[in-house]
C-alpha positions as CSV (number, residue, x, y, z in Angstrom):
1,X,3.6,15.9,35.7
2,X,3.1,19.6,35.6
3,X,1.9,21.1,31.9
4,X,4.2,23.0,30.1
5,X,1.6,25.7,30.0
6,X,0.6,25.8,33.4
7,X,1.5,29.1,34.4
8,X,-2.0,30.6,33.1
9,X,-4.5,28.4,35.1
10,X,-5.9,28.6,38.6
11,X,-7.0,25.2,38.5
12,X,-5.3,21.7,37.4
13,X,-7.0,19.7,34.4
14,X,-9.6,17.8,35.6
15,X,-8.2,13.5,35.5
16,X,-11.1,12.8,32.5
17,X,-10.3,15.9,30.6
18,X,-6.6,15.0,30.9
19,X,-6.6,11.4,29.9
20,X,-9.3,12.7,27.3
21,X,-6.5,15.5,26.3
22,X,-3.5,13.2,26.2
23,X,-2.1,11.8,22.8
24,X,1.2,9.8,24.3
25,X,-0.8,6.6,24.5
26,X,-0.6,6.6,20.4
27,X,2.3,9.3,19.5
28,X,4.6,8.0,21.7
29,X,5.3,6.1,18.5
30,X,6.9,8.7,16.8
31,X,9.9,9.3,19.8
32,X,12.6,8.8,17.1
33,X,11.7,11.3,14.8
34,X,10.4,13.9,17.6
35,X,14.1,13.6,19.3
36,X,15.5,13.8,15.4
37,X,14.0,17.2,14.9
38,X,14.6,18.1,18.3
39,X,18.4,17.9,17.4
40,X,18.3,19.7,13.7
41,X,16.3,22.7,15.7
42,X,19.4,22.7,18.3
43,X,22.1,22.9,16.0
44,X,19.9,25.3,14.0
45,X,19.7,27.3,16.8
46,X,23.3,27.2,17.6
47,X,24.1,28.2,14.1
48,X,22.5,31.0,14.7
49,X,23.3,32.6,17.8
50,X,20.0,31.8,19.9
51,X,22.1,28.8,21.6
52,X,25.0,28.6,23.0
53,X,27.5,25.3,21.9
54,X,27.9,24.4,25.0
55,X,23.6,24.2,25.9
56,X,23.6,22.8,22.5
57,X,26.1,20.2,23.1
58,X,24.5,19.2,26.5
59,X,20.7,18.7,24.4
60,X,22.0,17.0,21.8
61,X,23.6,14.7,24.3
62,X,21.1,15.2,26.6
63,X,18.2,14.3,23.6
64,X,20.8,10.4,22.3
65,X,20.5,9.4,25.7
66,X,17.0,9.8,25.7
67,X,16.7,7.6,22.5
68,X,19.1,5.3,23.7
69,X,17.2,4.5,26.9
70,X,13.5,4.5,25.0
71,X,14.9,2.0,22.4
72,X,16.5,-0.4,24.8
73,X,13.1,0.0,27.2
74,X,15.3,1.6,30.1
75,X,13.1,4.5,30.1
76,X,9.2,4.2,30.4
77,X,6.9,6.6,28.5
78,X,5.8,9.2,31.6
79,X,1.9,8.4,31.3
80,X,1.4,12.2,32.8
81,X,2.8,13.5,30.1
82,X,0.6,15.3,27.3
83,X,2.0,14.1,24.2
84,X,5.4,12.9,22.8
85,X,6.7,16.4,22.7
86,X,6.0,17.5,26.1
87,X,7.4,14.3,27.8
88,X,10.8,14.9,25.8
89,X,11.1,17.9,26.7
90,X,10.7,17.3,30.2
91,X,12.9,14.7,30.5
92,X,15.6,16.4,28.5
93,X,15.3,19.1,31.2
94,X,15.1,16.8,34.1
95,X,18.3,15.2,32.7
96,X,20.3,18.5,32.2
97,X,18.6,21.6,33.7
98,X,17.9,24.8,32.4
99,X,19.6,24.4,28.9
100,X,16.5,21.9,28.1
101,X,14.3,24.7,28.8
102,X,16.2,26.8,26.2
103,X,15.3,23.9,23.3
104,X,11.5,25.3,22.4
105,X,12.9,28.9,21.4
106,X,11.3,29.5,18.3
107,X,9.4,26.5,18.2
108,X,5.9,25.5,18.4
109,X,4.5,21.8,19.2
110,X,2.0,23.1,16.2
111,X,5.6,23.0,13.9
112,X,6.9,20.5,16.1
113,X,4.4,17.9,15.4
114,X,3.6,18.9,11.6
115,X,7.4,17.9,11.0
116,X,7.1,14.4,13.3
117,X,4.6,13.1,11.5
118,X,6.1,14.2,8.7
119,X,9.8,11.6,9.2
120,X,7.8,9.2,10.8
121,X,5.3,8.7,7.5
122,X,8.6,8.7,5.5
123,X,10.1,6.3,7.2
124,X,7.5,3.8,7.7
125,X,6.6,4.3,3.6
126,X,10.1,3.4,3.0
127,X,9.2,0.4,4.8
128,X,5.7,-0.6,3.1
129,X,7.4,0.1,-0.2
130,X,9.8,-2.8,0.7
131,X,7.0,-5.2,1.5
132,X,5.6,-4.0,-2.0
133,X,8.4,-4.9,-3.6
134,X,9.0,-8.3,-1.8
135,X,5.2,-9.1,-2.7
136,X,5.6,-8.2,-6.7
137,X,8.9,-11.0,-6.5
138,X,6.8,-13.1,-5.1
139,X,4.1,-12.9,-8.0
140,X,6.7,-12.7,-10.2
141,X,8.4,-15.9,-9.4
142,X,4.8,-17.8,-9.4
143,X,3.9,-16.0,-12.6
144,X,6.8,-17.7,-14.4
145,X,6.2,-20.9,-12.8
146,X,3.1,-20.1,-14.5
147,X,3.8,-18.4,-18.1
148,X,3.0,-22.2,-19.9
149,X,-0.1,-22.4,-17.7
150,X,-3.1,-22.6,-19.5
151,X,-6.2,-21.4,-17.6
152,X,-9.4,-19.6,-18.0
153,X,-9.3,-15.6,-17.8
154,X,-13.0,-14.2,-16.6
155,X,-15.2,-11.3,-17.1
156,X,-18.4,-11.2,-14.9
157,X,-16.4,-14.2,-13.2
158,X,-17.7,-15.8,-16.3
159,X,-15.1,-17.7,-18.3
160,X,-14.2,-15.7,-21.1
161,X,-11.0,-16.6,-22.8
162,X,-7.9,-18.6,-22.2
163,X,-4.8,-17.0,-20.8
164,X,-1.5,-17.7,-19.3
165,X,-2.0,-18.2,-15.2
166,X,1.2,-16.2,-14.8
167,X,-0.9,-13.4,-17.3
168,X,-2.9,-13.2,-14.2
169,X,-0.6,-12.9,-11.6
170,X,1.0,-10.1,-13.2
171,X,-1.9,-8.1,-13.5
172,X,-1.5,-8.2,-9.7
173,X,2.1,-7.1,-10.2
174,X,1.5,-4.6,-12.4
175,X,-1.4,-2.8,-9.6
176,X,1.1,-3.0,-7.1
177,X,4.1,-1.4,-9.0
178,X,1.5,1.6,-9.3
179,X,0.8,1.1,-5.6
180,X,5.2,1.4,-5.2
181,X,5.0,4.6,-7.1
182,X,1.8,6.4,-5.8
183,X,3.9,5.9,-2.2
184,X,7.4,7.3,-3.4
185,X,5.4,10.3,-5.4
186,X,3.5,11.2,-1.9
187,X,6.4,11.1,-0.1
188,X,8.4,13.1,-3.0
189,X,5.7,15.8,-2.5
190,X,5.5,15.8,1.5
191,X,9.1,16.4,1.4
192,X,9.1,19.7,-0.4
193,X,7.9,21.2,2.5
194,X,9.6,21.1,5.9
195,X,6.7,23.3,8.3
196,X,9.8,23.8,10.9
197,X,10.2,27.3,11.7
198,X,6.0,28.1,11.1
199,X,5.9,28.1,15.1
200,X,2.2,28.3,16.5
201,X,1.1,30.0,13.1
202,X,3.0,33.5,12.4
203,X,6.4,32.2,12.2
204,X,9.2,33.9,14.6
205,X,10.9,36.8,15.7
206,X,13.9,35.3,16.3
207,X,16.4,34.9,12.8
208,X,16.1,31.6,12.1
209,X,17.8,29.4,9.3
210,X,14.6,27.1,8.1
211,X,16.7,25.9,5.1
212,X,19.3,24.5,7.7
213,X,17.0,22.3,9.3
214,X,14.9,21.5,6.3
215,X,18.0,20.2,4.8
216,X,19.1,19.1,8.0
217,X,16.4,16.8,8.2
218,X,16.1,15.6,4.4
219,X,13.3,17.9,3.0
220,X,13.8,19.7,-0.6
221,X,12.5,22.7,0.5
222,X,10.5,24.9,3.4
223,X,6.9,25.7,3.7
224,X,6.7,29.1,1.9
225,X,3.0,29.7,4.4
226,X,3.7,29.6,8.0
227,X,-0.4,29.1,8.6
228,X,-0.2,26.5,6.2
229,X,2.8,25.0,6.9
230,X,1.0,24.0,10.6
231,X,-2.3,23.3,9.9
232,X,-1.0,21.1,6.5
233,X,-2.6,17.6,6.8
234,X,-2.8,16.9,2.8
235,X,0.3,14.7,2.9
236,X,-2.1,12.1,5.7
237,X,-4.5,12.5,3.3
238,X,-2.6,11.9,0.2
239,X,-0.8,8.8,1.7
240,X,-3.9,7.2,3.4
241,X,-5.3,7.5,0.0
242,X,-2.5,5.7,-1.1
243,X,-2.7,3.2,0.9
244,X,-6.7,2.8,0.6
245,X,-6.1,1.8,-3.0
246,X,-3.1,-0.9,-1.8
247,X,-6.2,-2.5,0.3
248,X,-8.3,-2.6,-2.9
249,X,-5.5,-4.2,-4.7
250,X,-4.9,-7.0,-1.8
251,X,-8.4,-7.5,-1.0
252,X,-9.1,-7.9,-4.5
253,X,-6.2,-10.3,-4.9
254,X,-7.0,-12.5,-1.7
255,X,-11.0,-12.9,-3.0
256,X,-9.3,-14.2,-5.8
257,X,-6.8,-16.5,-4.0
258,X,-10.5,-17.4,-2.0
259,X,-11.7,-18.8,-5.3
260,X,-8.8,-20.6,-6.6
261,X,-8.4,-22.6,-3.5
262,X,-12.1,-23.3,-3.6
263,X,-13.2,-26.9,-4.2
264,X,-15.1,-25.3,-6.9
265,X,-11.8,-24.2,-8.5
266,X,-9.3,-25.4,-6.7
267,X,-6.5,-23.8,-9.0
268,X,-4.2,-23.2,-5.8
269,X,-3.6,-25.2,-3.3
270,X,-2.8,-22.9,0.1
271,X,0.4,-24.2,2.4
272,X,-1.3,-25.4,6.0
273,X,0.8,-22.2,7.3
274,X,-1.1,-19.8,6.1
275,X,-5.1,-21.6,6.9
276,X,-7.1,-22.6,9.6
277,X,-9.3,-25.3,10.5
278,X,-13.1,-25.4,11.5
279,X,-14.2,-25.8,15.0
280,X,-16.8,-29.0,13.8
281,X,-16.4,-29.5,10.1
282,X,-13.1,-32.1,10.1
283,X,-12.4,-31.8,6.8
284,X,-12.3,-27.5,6.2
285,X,-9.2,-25.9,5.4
286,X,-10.2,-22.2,5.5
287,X,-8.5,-19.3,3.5
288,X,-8.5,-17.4,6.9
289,X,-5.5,-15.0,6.1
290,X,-6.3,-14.4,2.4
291,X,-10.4,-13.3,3.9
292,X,-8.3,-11.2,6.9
293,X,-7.0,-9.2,4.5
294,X,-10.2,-8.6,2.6
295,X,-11.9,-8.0,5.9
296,X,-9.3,-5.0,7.1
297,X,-9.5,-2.8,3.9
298,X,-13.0,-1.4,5.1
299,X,-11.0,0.0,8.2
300,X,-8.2,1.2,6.1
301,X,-10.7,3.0,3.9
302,X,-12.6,3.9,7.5
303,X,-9.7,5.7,8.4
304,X,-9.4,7.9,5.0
305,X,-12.8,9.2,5.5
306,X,-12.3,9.9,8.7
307,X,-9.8,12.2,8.4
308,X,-11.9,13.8,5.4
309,X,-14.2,14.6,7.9
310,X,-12.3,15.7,10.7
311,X,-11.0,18.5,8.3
312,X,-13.3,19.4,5.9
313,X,-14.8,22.2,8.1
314,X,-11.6,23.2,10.1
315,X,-10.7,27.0,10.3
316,X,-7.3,27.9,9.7
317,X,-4.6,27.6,11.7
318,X,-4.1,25.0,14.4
319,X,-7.1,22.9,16.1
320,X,-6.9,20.2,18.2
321,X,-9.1,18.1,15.8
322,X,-6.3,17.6,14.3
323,X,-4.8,15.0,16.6
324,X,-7.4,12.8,15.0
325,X,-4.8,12.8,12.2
326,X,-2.6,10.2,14.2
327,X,-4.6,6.9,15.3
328,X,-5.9,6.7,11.7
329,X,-3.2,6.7,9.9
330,X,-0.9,4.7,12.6
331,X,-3.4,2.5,12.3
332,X,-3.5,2.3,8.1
333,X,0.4,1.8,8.1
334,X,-0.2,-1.0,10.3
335,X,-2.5,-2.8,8.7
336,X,-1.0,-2.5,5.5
337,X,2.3,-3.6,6.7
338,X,0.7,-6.7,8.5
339,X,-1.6,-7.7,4.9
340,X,1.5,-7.4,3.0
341,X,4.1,-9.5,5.5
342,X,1.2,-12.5,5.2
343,X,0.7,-12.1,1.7
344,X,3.8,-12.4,0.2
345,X,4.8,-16.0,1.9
346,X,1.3,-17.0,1.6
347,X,1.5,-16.6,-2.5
348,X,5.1,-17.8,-2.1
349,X,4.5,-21.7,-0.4
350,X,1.3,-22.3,-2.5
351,X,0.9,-24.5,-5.3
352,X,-0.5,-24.2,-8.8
353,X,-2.5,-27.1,-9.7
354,X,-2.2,-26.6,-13.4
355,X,-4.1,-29.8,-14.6
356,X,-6.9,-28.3,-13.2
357,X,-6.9,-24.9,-14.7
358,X,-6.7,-26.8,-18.2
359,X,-9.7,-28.5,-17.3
360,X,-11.6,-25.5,-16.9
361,X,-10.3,-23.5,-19.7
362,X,-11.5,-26.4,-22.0
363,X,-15.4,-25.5,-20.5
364,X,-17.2,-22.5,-21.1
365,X,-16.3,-21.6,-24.8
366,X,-13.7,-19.9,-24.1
367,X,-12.3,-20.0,-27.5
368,X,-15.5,-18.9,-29.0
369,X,-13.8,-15.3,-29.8
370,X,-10.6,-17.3,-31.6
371,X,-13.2,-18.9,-33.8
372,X,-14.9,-15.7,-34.7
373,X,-11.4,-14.2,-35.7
374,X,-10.4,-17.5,-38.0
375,X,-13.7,-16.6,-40.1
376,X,-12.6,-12.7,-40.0
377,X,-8.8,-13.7,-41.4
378,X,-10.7,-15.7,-44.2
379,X,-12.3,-12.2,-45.0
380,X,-15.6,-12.2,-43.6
381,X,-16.8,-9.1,-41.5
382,X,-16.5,-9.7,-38.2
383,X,-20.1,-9.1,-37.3
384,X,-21.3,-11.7,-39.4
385,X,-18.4,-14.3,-38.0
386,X,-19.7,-13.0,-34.5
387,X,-23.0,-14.1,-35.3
388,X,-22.3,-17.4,-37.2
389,X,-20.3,-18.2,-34.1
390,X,-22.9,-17.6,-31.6
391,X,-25.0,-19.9,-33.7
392,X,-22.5,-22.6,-32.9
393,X,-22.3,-22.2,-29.2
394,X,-26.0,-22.6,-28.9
395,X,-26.0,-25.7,-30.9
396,X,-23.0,-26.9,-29.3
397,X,-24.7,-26.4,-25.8
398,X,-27.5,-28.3,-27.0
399,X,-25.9,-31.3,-28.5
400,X,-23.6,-31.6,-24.8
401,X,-20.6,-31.1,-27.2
402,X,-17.9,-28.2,-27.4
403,X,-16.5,-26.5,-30.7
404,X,-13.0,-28.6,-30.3
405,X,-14.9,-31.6,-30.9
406,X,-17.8,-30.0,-33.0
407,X,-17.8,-32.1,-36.5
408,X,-16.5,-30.5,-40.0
409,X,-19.6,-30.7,-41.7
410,X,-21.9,-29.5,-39.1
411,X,-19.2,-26.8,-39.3
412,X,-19.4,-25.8,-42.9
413,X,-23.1,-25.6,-42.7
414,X,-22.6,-21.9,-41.4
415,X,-20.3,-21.5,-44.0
416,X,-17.8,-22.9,-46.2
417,X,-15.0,-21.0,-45.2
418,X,-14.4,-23.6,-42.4
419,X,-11.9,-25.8,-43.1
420,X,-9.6,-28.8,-41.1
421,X,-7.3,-26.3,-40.1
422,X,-10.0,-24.7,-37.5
423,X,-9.6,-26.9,-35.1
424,X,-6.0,-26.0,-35.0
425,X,-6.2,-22.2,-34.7
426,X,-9.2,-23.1,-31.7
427,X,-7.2,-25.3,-29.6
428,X,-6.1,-23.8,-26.4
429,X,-2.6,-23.2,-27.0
430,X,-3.0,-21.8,-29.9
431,X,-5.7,-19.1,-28.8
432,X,-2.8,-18.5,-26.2
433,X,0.3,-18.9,-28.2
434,X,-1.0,-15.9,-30.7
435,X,-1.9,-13.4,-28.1
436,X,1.4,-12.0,-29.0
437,X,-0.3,-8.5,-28.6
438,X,2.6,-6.2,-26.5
439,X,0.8,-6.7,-22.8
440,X,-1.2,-9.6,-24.4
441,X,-1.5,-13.4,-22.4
442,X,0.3,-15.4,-24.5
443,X,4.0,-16.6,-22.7
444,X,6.0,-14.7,-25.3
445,X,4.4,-11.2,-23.6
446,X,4.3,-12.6,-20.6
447,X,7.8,-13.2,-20.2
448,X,8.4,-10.0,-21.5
449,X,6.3,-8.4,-18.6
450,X,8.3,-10.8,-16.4
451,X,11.4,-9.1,-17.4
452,X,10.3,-5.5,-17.4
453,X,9.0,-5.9,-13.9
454,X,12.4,-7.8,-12.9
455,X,14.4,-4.2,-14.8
456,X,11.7,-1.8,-12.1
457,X,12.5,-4.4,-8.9
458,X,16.5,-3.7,-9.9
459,X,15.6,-0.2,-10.4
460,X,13.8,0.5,-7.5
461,X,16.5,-1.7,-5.2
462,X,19.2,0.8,-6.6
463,X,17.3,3.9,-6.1
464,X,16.2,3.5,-2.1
């Protein structure tokens, strides 16, 4: 295929340098949104007076047959072509002549492409936010399966104090919901700025209507720089740095899931759909999905940096580093969207085993703190009840024995403040019952998180 811009050179691009040049192996992608603009810029254009109706009729025609016959695979991707804007535009002048040619007036592939990327990150954000909501039903609906769930809660991964399973699962919730909005607030601020209309760097001669096809096309507003408005790539940025920390959140969810289905644990119990086998060792079922999803966040957070780099020492306007903006963040999106499809049914088919988070809530002293504050309400200082306390584990570790079953008189050696009723206020569903605290583990608050994050699903449904 000839290059658009042939008319200056002597000499064809050399094969290497072409294939080297090319982006349509990876923007090709983005054929739906490049024909989209292509279509507000011609009716712009028409509105106008640059284009006629009648060229604009036969390109907007010209441009749905195009889509049609890419979506239903009737029409290959021309592997000569540059990019996705030059092989458009070729075939939309193959298919109707000179009036095709008449389509780039006032247009730059610099604007072009700074608007593509643009719709397609919208539209495939609309998406992921959809898989973030399906996965926060999902922990939703285990976390009230487990609101009566009694179960350790760690710090340093040591047990710590007891909490409601479903407590847990909504701390996951809760990080995605952020993860929802961090997504919908990028895309908020991308969309303020439509860069059609910037051309190469200097804007136009020509009088163009930028508010048509910024509205046209579902932006707020125009980009008030035309240098900035083409060499712009702080929405990539902002959105892969979005999506960086929706990788922290599922990695550090499916290391969790790792442990739970552990033998050592073995809180969860993982459907066979979503684990694999081992090659020699009969009896392994492996967390193979839950450690995938660990594994791809370095190349999610790979791709941010990279794109840090590629611009951090770029003079302004236009360079062609910046086609390094693409394959990153295609690449982000889709691995995000793939984590997020396998987690949700993954969290959805497994099973709580709740006898055995009892069992290891009653280990560890976990109601160590609870004991403290029973001293503290009798009007000691809680310092001194800390200490008292502390006193008890050690003996307690040393006799094999823990403070539920710790005797009343061995007790009131520390003090006399102890009384029957300790054991009471110590058990384990008392020390969760009372964490009444708003945001606290106890079922009360965790029903009430159930219910607030049911009000933001609603919410969120409604406003898409």
């Amino acid at each position: 295929m000839e290059k658009m811009w042939a008319g200056r050179f002597e000499k064809a691009l050399d094969k290497k340098a072409d294939d080297f040049n090319s982006s349509l192996r990876f923007d090709c992608r983005m054929y739906a949104q490049d024909i989209r603009g292509s279509i507000a810029h011609a009716k712009m254009l028409e509105s106008v007076g640059v284009l006629s109706k009648e060229d604009k009729d036969l390109i907007i025609d010209g441009l749905t047959g195009i889509k049609a016959d890419l979506d239903s695979g009737a029409l290959a991707f021309d592997t000569g072509a540059e990019d996705i804007h030059m092989f458009v535009e070729a075939e939309l002048t193959k298919r109707i002549g000179d009036a095709g040619k008449r389509l780039h007036t006032s247009r730059s592939r610099n604007d072009q492409v700074a608007v593509d990327i643009r719709l397609y990150l919208r539209d495939e954000c609309k998406t992921i936010r959809a898989l973030l909501k399906e996965a926060i039903g999902v922990l939703v609906k285990k976390a009230e399966e487990g609101v009566d769930v009694i179960a350790p809660g760690y710090t340093h991964l040591q047990r710590a104090q007891p909490i409601s399973f479903g407590h847990q699962l909504l701390a996951y919730a809760m990080m995605l919901k952020r993860d929802y909005a961090r997504l919908l607030d990028a895309v908020k601020r991308m969309d303020e700025e439509c860069p059609l209309g910037s051309c190469a760097l200097a804007g136009t001669t020509y009088g163009i209507d930028r508010e048509f096809t910024a509205q046209a096309l579902g932006f707020s507003g125009v980009s008030e720089n035309s240098i900035d408005g083409v060499s712009d790539r702080d929405f990539c940025l902002e959105i892969m740095s979005a999506l960086s920390i929706v990788m922290t959140h599922l990695s550090r969810l499916s290391e969790e899931i790792i442990l739970w289905s552990s033998w050592e644990f073995k809180f969860i119990d993982l459907d066979d759909s979503y684990t694999t086998g081992s090659s020699i060792m009969p009896q392994k079922k492996n967390p193979d999905m839950a450690e995938l999803i660990r594994g791809k966040t370095g190349r999610v957070y790979g791709n941010l940096m990279a794109l840090l780099t590629t611009l951090k020492g770029l003079p302004l306007a236009y360079n062609k580093d910046m086609q390094e903006d693409k394959e990153g963040i295609f690449d982000s999106i889709d691995t995000v969207k793939i984590c997020l499809e396998v987690l949700a049914p993954m969290l959805a088919t497994a099973k709580l085993n709740k006898e055995n988070t009892y069992r290891a809530a009653q280990k560890g002293f976990i109601n160590a703190t609870d004991l403290a504050d029973y001293l503290v309400k009798k009007g000691m200082p809680f310092r001194a009840a800390y200490k008292i306390v502390g006193t008890i584990v050690g003996e307690c570790i040393r006799k094999d024995c823990v403070l539920d079953n710790y005797p009343l008189d061995e007790y009131k050696k520390h003090s006399e403040l102890f009384a029957e009723d300790l054991y009471n206020e110590i058990s384990l569903e008392t020390c969760v019952g009372k964490r009444n605290s708003r945001g606290g583990a106890s079922p009360t608050s965790v029903r009430a998180q159930i219910e607030k994050l049911r009000a933001f699903l609603l919410a969120a449904e409604l406003g898409e």
